[in-house]
C-alpha positions in Angstrom: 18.2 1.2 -2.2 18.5 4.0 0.0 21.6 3.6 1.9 21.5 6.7 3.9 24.4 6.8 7.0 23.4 10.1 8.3 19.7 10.8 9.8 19.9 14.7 10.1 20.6 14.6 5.9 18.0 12.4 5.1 14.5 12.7 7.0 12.0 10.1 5.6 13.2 8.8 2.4 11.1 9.6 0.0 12.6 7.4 -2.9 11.4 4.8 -1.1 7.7 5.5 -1.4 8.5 6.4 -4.8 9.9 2.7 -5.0 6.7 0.8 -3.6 4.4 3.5 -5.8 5.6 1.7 -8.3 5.5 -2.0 -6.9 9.2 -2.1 -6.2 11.4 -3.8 -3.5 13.8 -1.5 -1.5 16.0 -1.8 0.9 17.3 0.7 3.3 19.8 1.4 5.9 17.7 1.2 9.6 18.0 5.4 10.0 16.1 5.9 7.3 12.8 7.6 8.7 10.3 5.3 6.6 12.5 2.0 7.8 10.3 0.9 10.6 6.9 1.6 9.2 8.4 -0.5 5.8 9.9 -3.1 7.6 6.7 -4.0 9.9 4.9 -5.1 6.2 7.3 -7.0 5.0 8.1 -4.7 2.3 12.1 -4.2 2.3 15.3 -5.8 3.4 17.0 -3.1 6.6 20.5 -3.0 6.9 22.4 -1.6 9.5 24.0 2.0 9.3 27.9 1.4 7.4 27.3 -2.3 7.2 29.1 -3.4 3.8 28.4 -7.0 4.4 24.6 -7.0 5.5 24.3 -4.5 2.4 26.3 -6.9 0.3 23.7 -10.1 1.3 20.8 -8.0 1.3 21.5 -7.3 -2.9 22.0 -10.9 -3.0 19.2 -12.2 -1.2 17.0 -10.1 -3.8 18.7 -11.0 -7.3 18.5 -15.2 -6.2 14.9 -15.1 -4.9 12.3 -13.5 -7.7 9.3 -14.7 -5.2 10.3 -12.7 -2.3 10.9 -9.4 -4.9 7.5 -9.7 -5.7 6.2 -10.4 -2.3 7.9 -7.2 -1.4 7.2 -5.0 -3.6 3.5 -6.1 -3.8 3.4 -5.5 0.0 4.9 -2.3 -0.5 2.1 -1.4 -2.7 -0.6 -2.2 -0.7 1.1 -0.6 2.4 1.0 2.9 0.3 -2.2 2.4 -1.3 
């Protein structure tokens, strides 16, 4: 999860290649520099910028659904590799 609310403190987001390195879903607020490139793959879950309730459905989107973890996280993978 990166959950960054302010773009000039956090450039690209490198815990989030980190994350996919390693097969991992992530999610991420839509500032995040790495958001777009992620999202177009179907890697990651964005969320808007302060958005406690999209935040909040995104976690439980990903601890109900075990297939679409994997799916993201596999295309995460590959989008890296």
């Amino acid at each position: 999860m990166l959950p960054s609310t302010d773009p000039a403190r956090e450039g690209f987001g490198i815990v989030l290649l980190e994350a996919m390195a390693y097969g991992r879903q992530v999610t991420a607020t839509q500032i995040a520099g790495a958001a777009e490139s992620i999202a177009e793959r179907d890697a990651d879950i964005i969320v808007g910028r302060n958005s406690v309730e999209y935040t909040a459905e995104a976690f439980l989107r990903i601890s109900k659904d075990d297939d679409l973890v994997a799916r993201m996280g596999s295309s995460g993978r590959k989008l890296l590799e």
